[in-house]
C-alpha positions as semicolon CSV with decimal commas, in nm:
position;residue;x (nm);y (nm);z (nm)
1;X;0,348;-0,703;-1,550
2;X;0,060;-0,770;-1,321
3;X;0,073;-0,765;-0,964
4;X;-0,271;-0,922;-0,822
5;X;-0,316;-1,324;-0,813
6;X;-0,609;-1,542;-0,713
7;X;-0,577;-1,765;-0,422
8;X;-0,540;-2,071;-0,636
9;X;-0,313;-1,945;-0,810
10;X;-0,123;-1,854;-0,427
11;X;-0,230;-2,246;-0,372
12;X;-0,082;-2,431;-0,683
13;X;0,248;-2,189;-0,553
14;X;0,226;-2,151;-0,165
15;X;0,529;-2,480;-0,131
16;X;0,749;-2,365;-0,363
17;X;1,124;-2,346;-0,208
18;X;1,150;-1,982;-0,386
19;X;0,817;-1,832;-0,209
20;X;0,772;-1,641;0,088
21;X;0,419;-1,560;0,231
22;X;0,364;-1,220;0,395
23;X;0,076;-1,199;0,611
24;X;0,040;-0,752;0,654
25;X;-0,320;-0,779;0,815
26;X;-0,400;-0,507;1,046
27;X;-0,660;-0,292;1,181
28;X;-0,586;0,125;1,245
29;X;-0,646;0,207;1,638
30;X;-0,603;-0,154;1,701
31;X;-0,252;-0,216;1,674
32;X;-0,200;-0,546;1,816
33;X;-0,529;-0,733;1,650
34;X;-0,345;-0,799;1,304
35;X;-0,047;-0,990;1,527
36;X;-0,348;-1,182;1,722
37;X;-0,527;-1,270;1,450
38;X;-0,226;-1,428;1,241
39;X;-0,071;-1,628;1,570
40;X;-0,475;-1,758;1,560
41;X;-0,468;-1,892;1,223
42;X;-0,283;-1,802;0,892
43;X;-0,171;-1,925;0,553
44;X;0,120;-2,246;0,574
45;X;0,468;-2,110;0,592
46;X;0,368;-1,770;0,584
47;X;0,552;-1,442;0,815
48;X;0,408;-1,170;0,981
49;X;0,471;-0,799;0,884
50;X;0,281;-0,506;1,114
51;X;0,209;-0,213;0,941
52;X;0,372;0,006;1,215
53;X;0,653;-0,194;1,367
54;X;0,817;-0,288;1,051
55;X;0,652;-0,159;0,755
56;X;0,659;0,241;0,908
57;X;0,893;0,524;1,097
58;X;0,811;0,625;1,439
59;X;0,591;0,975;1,437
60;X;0,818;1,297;1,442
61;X;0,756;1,502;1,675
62;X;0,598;1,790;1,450
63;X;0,421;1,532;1,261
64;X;0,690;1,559;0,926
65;X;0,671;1,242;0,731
66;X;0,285;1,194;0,786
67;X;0,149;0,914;1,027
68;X;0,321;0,646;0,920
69;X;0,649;0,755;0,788
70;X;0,797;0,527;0,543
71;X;1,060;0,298;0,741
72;X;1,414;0,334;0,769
73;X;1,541;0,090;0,463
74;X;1,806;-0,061;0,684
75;X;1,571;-0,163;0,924
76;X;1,313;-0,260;0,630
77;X;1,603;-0,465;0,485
78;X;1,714;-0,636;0,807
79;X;1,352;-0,741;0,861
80;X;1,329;-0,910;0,514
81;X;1,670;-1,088;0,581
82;X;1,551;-1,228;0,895
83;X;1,214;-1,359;0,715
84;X;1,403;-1,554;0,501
85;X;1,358;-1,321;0,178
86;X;1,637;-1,286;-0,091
87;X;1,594;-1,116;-0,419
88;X;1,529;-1,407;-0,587
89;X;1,238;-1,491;-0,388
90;X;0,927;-1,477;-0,532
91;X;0,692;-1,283;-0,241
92;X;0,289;-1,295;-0,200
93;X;0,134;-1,045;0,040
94;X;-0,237;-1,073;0,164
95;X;-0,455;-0,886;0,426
96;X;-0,783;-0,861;0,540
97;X;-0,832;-0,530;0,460
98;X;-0,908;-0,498;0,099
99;X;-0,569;-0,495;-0,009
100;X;-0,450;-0,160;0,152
101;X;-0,204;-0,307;0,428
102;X;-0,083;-0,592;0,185
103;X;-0,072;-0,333;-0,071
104;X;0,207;-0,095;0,133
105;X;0,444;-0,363;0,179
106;X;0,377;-0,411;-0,198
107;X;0,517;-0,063;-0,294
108;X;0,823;-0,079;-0,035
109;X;0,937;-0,432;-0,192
110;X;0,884;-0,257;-0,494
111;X;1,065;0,081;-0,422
112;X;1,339;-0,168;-0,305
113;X;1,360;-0,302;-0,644
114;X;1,193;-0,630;-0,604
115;X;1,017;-0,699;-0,896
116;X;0,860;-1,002;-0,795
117;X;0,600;-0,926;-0,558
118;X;0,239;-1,003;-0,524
119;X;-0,137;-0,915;-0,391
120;X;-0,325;-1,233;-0,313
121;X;-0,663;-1,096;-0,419
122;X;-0,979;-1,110;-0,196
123;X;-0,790;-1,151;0,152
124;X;-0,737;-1,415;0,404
125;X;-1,132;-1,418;0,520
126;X;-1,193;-1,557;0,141
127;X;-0,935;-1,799;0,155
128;X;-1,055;-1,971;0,490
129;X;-1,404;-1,983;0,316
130;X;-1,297;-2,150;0,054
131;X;-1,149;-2,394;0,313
132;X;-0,809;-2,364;0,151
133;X;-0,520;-2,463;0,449
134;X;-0,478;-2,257;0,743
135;X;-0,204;-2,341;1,035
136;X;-0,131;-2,145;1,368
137;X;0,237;-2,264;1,343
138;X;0,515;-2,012;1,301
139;X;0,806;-2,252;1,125
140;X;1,151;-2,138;1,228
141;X;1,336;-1,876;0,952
142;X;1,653;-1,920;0,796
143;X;1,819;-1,536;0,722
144;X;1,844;-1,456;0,376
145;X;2,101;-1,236;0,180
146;X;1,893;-0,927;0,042
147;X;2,054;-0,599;-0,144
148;X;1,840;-0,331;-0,210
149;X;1,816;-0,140;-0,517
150;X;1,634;0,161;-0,412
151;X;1,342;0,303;-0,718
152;X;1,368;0,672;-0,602
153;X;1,166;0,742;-0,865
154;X;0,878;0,538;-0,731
155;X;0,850;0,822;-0,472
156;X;0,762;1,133;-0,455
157;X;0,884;1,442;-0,214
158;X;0,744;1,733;-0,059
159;X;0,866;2,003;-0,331
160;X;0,726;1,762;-0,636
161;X;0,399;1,787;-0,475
162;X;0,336;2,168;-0,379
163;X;0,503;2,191;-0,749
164;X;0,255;1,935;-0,911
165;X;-0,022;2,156;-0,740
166;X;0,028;2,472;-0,849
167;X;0,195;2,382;-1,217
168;X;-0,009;2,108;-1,273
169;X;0,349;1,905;-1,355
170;X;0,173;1,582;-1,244
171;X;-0,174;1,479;-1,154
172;X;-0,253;1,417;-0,793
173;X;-0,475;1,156;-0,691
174;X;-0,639;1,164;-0,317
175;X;-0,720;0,868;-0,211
176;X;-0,949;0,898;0,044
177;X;-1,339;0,868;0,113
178;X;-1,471;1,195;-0,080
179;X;-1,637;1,335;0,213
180;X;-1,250;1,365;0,376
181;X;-1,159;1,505;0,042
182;X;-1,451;1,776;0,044
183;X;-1,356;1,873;0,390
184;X;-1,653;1,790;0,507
185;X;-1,507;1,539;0,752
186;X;-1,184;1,450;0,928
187;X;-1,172;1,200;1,186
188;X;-0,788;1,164;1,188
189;X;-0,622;1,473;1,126
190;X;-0,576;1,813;1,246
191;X;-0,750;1,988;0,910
192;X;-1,018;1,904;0,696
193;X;-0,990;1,936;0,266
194;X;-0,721;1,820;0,040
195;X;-0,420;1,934;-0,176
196;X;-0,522;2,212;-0,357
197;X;-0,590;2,074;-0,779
198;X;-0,597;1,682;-0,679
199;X;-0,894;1,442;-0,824
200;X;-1,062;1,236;-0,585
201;X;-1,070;0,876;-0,674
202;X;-1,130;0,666;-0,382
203;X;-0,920;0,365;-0,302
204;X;-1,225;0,093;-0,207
205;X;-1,352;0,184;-0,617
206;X;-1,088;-0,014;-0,700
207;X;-1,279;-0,360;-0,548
208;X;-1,598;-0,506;-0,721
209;X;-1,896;-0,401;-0,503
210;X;-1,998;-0,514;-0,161
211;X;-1,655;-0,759;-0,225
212;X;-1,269;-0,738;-0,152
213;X;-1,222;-0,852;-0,493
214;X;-1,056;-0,621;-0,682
215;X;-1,174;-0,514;-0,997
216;X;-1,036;-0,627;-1,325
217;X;-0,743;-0,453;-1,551
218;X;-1,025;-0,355;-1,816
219;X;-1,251;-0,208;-1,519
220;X;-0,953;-0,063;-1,367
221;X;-0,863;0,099;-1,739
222;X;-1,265;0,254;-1,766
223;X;-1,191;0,405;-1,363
224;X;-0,904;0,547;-1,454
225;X;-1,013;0,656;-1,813
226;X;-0,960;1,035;-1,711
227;X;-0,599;0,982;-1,573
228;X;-0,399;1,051;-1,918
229;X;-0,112;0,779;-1,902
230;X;0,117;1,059;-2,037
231;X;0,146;1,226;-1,808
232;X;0,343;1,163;-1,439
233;X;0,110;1,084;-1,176
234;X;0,150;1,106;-0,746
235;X;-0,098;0,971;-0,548
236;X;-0,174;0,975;-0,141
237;X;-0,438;0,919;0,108
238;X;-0,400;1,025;0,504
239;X;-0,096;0,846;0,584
240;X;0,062;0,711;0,268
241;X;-0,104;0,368;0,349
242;X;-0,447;0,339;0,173
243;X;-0,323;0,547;-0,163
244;X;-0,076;0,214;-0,192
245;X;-0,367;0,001;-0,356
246;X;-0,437;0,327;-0,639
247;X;-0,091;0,269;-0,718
248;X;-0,143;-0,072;-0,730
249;X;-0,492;-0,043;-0,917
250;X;-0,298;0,250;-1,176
251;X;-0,003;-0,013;-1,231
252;X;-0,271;-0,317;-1,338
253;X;-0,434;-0,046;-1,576
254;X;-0,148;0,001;-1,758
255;X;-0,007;0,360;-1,629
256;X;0,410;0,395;-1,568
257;X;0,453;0,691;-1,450
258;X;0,296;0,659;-1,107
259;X;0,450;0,783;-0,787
260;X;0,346;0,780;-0,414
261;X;0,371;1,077;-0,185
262;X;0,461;0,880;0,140
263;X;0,355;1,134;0,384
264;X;0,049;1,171;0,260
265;X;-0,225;1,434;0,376
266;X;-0,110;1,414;0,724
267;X;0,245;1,526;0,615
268;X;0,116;1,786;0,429
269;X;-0,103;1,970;0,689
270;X;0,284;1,943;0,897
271;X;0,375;2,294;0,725
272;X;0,151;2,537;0,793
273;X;0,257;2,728;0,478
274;X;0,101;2,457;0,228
275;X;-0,240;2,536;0,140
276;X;-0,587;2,386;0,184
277;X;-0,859;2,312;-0,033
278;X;-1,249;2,227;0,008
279;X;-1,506;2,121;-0,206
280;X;-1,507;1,985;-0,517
281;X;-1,256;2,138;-0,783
């Protein structure tokens, strides 16, 4: 099943009783400017989801969970109720941000066992350039009935990941620029390097150059060509945000077995025990 649609294929679709439109655009360090921009202008019909009011945790206190914590799926839930969203619906997500923040509400829909959920490819800059409708009004929402059916095996914990590192039981996949993944940088976290035996494969590869276009399934395949699809995979980035489009980008290309550590790098570096790694492996 593919995940990523073109915006005319989101335009032959957009007034369809069965559709929702989630706009997830958002920019890190400027909390409120993804909010702004959608009460501005935005795709017909469509609802707002911030990546850190309803698509996170709040931080713990000794930084467990990573900087954005996965949210509480009661909360998660009641928010999709109130947006009108039943399990029936058929959901499109966008951004502005190459997919990453669209991308995360991707995976939770999907970890609640929604099926039918979708990336509008290229972003809502692209689809105001090609002059395709835009509205600032916000039409009222009608609560939906929604059950989850929770994919714990879409995630993956703590002990799977020091185990994966030091077994090599599954392949982990940073997901970060590589100079963050060398340690030769860190402009977020309290320590540089990454999880000792992970590949680097940064998340913007997965867009055609100088675009927000992603790539397609055959060009995602030859990226990936070193990721053996038999074996389980868990991939993260920072803050369990940005490793959300690899997942999406391994799904396209074909692989199964693909898992997301939530709290990323910036749960890991929570327990001092876990090791760190520099330089290339």
């Amino acid at each position: 099943m593919k995940f990523i649609v073109s915006m005319k294929w989101v335009l032959a679709r957009m007034y369809e009783p069965d559709v929702a439109i989630v706009d997830c655009r958002f920019a890190l360090g400027q909390p409120e400017t993804g909010r702004q921009a959608f009460n501005e202008s935005h795709i017909p019909g469509a609802v707002y989801f911030d990546l850190e009011q309803d698509l996170s945790s709040p931080l713990h206190e000794k930084g467990y969970g990573g900087r954005h914590p996965l949210p509480d799926v009661e909360q998660l839930v009641d928010r999709i109720r109130k947006a009108g969203i039943s399990n029936e619906t058929r959901i499109i997500a966008y951004d502005d941000q190459g997919g990453a923040m669209a991308s995360r509400f991707w995976w939770l829909m999907r970890y609640l066992g929604h099926e039918q959920v979708y990336i509008m490819d290229e972003g809502f800059a692209a689809w105001q350039a090609a002059s395709f409708p835009v509205t600032a009004d916000v039409p009222i929402r009608i609560p939906a009935s929604y059950t989850p059916h929770l994919q714990s095996h879409l995630l993956a914990d703590l002990e799977e990941v020091r185990k994966a590192s030091t077994t090599g039981s599954a392949m982990l996949i940073d997901s970060r620029e590589y100079p963050r993944y060398l340690g030769e940088v860190e402009p977020l976290d309290k320590k540089a390097g990454h999880i000792p035996s992970a590949a680097s494969y940064f998340w913007k590869d997965n867009l055609q150059e100088g675009s927000t276009k992603f790539k397609s399934a055959e060009e995602l395949s030859k990226r990936f060509e070193a990721v053996s699809k038999d074996q389980d995979i868990i991939v993260y980035c920072g803050s369990g945000v940005t490793a959300c489009p690899n997942v999406l980008a391994l799904t396209e290309a074909g692989y199964e077995n693909v898992k997301l550590y939530a709290g990323s790098w910036s749960d890991w570096i929570s327990y001092e025990e876990n090791p760190v790694a520099t330089g290339k492996e």
